[in-house]
C-alpha positions in Angstrom: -8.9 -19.1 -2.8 -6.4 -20.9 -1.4 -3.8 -20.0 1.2 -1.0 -20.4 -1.2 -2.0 -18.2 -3.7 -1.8 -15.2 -1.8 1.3 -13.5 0.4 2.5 -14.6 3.9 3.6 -11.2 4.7 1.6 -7.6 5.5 2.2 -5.5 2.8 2.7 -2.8 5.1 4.4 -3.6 8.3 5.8 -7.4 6.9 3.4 -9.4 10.0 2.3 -13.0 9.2 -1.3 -13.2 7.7 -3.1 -15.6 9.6 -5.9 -18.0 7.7 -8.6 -16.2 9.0 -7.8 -12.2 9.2 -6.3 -10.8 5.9 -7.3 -7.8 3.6 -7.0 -7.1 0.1 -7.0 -3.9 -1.6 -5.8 -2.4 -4.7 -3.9 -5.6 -5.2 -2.1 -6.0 -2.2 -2.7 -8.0 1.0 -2.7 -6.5 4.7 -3.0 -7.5 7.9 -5.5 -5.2 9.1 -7.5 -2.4 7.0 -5.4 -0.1 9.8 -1.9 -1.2 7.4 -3.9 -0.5 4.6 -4.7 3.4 5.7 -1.3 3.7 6.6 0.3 2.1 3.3 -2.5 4.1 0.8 -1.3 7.9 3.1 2.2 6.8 2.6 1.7 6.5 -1.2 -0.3 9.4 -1.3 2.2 11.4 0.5 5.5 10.2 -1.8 2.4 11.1 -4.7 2.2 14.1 -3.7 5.9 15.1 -2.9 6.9 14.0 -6.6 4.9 16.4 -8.1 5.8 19.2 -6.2 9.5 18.0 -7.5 8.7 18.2 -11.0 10.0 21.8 -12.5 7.1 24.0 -13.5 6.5 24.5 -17.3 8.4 28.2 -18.7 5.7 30.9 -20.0 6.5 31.8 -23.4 
């Protein structure tokens, strides 16, 4: 894989991935697995607070 077929920027907190230290997960690149943790709980959390938004089916 070559350097230009992947981002220059953390997914998560926009730092410059450097040749040797990147990581990839669920189609995304990070700088550390730490941004990854972070980004994933983020998503998670915005996950979770949508479907406590959604209005509860009426009995009938």
């Amino acid at each position: 894989m070559g350097i230009g077929s992947r981002p220059a920027m953390c997914t998560s907190c926009g730092k410059r991935l450097t040749r040797k230290q990147w990581y990839y997960r669920n189609g995304q690149y990070f700088c550390k697995r730490r941004c990854w943790v972070k980004e994933s709980a983020k998503v998670s959390a915005e996950a979770a607070k949508a479907e406590s938004a959604k209005p509860t089916p009426a009995a009938s």
